[in-house]
N, CA, C and O atoms as a Maestro MAE file, in Angstrom:
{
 s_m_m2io_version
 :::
 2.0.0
}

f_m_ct {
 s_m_title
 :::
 protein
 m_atom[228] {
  # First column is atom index #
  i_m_mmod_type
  r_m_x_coord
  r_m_y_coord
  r_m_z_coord
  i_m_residue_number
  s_m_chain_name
  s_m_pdb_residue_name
  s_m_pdb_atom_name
  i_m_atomic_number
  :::
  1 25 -25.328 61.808 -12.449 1 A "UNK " " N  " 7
  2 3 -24.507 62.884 -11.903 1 A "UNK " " CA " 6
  3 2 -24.571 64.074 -12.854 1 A "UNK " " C  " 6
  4 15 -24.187 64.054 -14.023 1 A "UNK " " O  " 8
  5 25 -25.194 65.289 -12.103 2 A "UNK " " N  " 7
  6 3 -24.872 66.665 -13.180 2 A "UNK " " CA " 6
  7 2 -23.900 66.998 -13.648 2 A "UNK " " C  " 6
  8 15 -23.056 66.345 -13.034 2 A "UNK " " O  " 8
  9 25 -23.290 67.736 -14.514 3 A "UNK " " N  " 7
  10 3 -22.428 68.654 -14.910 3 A "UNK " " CA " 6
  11 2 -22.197 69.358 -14.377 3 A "UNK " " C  " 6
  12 15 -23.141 70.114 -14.611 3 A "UNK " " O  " 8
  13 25 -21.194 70.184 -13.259 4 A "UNK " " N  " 7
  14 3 -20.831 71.709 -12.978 4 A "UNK " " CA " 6
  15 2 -20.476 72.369 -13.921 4 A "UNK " " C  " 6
  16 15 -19.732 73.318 -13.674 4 A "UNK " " O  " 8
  17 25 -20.888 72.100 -15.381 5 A "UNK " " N  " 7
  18 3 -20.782 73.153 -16.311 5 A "UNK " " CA " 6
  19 2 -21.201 73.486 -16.542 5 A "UNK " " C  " 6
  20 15 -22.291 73.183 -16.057 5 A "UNK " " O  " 8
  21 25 -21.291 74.749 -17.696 6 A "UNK " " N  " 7
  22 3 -22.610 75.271 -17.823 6 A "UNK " " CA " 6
  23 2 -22.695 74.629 -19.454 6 A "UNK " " C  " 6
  24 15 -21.866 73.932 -20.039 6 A "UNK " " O  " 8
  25 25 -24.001 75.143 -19.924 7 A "UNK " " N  " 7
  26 3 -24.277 73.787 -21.240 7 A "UNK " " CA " 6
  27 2 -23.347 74.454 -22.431 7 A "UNK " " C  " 6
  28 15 -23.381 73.751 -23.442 7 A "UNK " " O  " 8
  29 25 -22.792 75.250 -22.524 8 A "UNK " " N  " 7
  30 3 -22.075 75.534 -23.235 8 A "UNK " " CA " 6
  31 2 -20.736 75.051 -23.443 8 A "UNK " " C  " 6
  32 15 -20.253 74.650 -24.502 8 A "UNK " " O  " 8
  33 25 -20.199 75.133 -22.328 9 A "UNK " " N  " 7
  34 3 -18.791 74.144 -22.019 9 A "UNK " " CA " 6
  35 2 -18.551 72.899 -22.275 9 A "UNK " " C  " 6
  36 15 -17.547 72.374 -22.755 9 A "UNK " " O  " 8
  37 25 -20.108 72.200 -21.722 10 A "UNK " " N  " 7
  38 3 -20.080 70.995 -21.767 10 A "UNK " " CA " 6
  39 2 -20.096 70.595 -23.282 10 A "UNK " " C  " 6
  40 15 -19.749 69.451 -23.575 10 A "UNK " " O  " 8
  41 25 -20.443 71.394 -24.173 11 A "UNK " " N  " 7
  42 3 -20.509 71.282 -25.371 11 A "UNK " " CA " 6
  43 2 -19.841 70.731 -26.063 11 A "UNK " " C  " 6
  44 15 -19.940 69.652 -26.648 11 A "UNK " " O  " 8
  45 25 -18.560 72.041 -25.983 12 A "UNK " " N  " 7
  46 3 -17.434 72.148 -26.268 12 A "UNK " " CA " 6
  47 2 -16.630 70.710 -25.722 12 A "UNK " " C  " 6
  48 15 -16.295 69.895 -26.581 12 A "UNK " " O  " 8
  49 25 -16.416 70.506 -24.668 13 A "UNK " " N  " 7
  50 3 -16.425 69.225 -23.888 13 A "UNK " " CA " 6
  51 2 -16.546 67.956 -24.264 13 A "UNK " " C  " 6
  52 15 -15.645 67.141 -24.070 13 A "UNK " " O  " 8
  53 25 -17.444 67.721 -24.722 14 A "UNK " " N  " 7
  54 3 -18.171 66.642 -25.191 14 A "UNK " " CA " 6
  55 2 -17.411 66.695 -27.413 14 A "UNK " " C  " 6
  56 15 -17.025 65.753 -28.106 14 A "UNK " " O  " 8
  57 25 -17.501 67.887 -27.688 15 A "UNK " " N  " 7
  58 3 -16.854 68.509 -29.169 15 A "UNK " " CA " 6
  59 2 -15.393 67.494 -29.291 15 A "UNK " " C  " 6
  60 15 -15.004 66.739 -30.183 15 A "UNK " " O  " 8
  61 25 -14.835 67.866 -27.990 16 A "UNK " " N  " 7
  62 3 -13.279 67.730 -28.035 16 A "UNK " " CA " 6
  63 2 -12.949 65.697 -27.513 16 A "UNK " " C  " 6
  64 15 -12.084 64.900 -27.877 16 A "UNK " " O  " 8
  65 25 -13.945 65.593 -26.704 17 A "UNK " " N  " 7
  66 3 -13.746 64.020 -26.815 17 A "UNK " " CA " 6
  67 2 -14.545 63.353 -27.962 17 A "UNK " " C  " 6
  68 15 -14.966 62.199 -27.881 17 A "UNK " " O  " 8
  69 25 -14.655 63.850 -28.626 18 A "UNK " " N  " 7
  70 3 -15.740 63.286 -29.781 18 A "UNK " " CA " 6
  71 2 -14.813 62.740 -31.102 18 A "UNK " " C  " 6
  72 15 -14.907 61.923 -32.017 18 A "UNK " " O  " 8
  73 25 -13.770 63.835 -30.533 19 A "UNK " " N  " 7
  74 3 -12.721 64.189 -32.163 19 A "UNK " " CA " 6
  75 2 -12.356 62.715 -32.458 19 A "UNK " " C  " 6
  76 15 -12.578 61.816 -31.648 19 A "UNK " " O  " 8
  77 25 -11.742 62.509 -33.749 20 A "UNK " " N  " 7
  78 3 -11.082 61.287 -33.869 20 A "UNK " " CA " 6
  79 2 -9.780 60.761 -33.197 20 A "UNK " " C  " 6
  80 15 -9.522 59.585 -32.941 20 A "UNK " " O  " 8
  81 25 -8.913 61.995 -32.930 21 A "UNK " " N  " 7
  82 3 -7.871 61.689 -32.171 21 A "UNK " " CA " 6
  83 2 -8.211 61.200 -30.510 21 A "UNK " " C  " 6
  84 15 -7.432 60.851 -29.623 21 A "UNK " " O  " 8
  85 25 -8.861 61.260 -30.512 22 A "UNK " " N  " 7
  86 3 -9.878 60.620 -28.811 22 A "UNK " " CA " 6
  87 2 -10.220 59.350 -29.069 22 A "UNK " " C  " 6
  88 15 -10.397 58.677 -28.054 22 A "UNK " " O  " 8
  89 25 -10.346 58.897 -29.913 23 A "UNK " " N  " 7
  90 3 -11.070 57.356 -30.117 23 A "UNK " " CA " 6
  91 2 -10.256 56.422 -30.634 23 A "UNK " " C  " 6
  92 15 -10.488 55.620 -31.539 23 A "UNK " " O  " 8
  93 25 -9.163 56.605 -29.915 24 A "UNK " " N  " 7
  94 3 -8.455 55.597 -30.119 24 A "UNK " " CA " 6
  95 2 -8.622 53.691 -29.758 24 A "UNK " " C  " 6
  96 15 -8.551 53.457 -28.552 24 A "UNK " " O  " 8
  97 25 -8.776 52.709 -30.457 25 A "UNK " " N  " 7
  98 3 -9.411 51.508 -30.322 25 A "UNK " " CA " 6
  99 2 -8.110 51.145 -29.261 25 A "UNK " " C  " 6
  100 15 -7.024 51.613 -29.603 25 A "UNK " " O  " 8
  101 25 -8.143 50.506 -28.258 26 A "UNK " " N  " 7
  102 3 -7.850 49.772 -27.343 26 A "UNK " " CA " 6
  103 2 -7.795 48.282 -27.135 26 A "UNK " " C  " 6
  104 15 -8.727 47.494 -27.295 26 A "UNK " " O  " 8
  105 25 -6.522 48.002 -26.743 27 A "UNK " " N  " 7
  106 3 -6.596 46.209 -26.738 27 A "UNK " " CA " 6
  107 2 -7.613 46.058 -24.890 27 A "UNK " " C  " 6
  108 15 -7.853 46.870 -23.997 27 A "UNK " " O  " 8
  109 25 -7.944 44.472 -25.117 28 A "UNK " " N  " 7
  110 3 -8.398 44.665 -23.368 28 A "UNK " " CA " 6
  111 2 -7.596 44.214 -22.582 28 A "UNK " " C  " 6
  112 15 -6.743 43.394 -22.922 28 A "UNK " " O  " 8
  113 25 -7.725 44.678 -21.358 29 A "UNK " " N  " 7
  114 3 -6.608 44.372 -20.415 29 A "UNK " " CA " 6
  115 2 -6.482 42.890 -19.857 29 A "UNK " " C  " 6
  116 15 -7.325 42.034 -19.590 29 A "UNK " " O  " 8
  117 25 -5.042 42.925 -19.785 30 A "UNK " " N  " 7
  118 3 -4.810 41.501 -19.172 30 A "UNK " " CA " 6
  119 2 -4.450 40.775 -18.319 30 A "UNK " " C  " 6
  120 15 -3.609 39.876 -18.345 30 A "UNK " " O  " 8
  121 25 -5.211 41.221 -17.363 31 A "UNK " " N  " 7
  122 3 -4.750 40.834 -15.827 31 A "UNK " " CA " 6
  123 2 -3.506 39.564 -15.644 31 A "UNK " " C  " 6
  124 15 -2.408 39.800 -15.141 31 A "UNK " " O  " 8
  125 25 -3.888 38.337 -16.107 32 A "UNK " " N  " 7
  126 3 -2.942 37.384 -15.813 32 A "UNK " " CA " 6
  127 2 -1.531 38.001 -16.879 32 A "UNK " " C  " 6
  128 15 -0.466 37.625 -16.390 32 A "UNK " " O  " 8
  129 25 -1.403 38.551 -17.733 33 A "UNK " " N  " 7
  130 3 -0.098 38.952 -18.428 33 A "UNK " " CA " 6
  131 2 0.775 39.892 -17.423 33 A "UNK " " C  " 6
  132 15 1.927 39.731 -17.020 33 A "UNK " " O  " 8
  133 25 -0.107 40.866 -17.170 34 A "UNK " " N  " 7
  134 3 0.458 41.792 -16.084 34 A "UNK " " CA " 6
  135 2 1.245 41.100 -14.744 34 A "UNK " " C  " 6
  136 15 2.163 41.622 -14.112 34 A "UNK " " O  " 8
  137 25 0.631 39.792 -14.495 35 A "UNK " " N  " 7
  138 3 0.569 39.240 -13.297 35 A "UNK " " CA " 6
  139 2 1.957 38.349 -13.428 35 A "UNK " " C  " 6
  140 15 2.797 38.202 -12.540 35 A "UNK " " O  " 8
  141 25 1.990 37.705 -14.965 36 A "UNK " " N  " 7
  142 3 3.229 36.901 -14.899 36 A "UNK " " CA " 6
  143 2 4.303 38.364 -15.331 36 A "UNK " " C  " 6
  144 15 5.436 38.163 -14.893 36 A "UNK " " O  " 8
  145 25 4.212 39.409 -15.894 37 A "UNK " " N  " 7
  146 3 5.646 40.227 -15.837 37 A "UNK " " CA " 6
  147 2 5.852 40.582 -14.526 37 A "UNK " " C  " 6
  148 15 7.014 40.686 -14.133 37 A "UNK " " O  " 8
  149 25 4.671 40.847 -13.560 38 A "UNK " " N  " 7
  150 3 5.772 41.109 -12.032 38 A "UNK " " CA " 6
  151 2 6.325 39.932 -11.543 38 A "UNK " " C  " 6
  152 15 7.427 39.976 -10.996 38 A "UNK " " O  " 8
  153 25 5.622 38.721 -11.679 39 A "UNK " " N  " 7
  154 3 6.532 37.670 -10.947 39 A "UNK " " CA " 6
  155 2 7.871 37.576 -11.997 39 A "UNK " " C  " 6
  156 15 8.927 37.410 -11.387 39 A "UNK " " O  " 8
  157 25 7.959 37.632 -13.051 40 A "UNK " " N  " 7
  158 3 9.276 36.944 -14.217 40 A "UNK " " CA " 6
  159 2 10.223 38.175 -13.386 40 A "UNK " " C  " 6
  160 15 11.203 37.914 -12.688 40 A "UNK " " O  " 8
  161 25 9.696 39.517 -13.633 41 A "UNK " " N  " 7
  162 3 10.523 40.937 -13.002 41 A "UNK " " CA " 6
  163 2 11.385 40.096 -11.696 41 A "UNK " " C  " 6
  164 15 12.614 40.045 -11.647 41 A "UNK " " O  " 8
  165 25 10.574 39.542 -10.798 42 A "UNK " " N  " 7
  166 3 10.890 39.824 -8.631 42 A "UNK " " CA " 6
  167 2 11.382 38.796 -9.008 42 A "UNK " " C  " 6
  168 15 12.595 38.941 -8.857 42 A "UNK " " O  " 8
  169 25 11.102 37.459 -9.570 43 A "UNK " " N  " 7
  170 3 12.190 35.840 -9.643 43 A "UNK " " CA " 6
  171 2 14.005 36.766 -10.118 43 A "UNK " " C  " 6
  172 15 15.081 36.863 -9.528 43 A "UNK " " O  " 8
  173 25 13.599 37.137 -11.131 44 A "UNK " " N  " 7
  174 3 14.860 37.550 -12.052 44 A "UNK " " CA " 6
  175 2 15.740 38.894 -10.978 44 A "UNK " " C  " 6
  176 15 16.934 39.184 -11.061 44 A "UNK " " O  " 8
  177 25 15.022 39.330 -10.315 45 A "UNK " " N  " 7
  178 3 15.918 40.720 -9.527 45 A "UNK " " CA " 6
  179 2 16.718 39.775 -7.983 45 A "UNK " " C  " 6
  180 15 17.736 39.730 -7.292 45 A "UNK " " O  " 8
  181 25 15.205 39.092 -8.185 46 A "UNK " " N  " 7
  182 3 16.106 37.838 -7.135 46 A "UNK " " CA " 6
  183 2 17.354 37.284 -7.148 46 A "UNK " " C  " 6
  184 15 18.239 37.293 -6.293 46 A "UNK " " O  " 8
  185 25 17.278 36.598 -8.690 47 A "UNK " " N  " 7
  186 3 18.022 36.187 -8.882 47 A "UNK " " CA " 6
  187 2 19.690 36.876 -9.051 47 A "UNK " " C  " 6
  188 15 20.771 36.321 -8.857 47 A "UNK " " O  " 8
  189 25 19.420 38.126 -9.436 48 A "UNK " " N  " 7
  190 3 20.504 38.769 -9.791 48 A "UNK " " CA " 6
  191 2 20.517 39.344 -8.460 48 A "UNK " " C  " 6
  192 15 21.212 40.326 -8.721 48 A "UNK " " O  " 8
  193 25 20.285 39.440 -7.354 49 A "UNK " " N  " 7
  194 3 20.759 40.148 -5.790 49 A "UNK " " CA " 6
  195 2 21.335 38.748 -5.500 49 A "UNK " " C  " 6
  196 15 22.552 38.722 -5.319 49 A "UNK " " O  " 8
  197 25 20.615 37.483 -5.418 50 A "UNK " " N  " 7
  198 3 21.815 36.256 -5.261 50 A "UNK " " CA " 6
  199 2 23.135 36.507 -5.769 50 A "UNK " " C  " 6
  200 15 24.113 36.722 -5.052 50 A "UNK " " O  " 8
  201 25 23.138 36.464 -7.460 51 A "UNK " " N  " 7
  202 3 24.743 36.479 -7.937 51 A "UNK " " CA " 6
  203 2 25.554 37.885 -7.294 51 A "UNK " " C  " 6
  204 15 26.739 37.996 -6.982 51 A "UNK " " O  " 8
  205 25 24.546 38.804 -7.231 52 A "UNK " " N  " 7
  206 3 25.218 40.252 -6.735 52 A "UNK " " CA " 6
  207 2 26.656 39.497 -4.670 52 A "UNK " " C  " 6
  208 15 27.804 39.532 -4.229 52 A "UNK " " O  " 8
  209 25 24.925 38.886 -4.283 53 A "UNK " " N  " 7
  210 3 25.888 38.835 -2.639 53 A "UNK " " CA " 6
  211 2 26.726 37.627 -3.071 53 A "UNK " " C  " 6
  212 15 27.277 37.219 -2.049 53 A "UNK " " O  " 8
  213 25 27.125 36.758 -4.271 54 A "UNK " " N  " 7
  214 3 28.427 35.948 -4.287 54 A "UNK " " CA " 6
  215 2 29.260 36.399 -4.264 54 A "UNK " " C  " 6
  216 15 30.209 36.021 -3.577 54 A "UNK " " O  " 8
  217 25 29.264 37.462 -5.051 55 A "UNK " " N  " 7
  218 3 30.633 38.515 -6.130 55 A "UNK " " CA " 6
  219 2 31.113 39.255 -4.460 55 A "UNK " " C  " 6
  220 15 32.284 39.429 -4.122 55 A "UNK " " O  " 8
  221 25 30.082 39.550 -3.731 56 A "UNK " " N  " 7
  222 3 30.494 40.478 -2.930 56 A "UNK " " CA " 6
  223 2 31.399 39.886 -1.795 56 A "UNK " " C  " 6
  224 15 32.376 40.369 -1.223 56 A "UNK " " O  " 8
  225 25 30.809 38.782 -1.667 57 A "UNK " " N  " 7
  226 3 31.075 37.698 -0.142 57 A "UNK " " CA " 6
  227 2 32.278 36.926 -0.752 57 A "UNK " " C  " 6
  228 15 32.843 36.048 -0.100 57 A "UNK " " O  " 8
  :::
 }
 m_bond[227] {
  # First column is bond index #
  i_m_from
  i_m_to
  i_m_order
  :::
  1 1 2 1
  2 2 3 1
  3 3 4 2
  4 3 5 1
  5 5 6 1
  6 6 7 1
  7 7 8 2
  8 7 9 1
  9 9 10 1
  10 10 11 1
  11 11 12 2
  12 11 13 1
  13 13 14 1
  14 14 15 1
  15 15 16 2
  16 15 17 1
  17 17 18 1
  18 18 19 1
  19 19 20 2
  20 19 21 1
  21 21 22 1
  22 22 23 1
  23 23 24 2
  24 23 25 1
  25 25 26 1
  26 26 27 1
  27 27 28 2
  28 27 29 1
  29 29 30 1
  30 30 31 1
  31 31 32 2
  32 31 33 1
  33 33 34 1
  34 34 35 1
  35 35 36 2
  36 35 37 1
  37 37 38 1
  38 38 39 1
  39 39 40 2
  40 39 41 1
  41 41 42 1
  42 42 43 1
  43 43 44 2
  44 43 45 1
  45 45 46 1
  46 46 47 1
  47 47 48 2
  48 47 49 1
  49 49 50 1
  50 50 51 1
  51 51 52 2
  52 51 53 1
  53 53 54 1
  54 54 55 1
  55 55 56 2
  56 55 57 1
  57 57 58 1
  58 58 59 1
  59 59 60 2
  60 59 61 1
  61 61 62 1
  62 62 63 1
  63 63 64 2
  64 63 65 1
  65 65 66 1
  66 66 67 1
  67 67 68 2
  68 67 69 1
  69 69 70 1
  70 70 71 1
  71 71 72 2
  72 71 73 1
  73 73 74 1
  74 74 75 1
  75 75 76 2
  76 75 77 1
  77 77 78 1
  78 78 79 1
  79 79 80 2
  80 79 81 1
  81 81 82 1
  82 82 83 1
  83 83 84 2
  84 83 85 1
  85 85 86 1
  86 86 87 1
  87 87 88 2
  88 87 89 1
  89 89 90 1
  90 90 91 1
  91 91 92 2
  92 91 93 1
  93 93 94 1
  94 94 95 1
  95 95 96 2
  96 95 97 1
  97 97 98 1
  98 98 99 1
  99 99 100 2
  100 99 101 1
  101 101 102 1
  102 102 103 1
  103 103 104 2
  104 103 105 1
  105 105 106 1
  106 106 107 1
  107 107 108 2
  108 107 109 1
  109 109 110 1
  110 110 111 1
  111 111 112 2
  112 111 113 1
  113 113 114 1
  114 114 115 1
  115 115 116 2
  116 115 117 1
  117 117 118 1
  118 118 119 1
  119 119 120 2
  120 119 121 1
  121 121 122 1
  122 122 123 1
  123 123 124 2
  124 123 125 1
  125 125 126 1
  126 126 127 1
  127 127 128 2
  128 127 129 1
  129 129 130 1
  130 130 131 1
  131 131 132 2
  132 131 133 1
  133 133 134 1
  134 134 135 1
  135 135 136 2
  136 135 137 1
  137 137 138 1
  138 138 139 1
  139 139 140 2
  140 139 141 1
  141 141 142 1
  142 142 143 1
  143 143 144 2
  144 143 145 1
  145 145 146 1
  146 146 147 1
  147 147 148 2
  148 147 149 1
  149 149 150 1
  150 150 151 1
  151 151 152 2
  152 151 153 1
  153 153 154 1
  154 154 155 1
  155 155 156 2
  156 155 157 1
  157 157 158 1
  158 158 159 1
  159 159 160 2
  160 159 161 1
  161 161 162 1
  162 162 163 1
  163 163 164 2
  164 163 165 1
  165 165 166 1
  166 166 167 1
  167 167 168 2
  168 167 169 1
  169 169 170 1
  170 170 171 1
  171 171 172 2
  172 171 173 1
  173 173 174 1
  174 174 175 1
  175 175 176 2
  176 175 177 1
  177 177 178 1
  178 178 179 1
  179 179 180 2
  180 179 181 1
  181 181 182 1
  182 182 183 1
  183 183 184 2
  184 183 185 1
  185 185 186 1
  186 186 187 1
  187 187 188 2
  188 187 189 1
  189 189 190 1
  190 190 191 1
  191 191 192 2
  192 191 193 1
  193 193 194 1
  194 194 195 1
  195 195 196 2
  196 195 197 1
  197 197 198 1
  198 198 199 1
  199 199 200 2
  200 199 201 1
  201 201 202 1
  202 202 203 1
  203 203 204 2
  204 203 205 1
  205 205 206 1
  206 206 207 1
  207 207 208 2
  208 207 209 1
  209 209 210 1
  210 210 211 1
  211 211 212 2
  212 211 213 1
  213 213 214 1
  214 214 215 1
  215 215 216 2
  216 215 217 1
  217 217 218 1
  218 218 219 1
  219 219 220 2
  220 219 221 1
  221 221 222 1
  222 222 223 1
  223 223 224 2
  224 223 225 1
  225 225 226 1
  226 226 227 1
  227 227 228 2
  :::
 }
}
């Protein structure tokens, strides 16, 4: 894929993701971690809309 820049920009461009503050090291992602905080989240909101309709009823 080209650049719509012109080579000068891209320069600059390329200058500014280069810097050190850009390269920051990264953990890798963790699909199954992600996967057990939404279920622990929806069990637990569950759980607390149960105690919510006792208090109410």
């Amino acid at each position: 894929m080209s650049s719509r820049l012109n080579p000068d920009d891209q320069k600059r461009v390329e200058q500014y993701l280069s810097a050190p503050q850009h390269q920051v090291e990264r953990q890798p992602f963790k699909v199954w971690r992600l996967l057990l905080i939404i279920v622990i989240v929806t069990i637990g909101l569950g759980v607390l809309s149960r105690l919510l309709s006792r208090l109410v009823l």
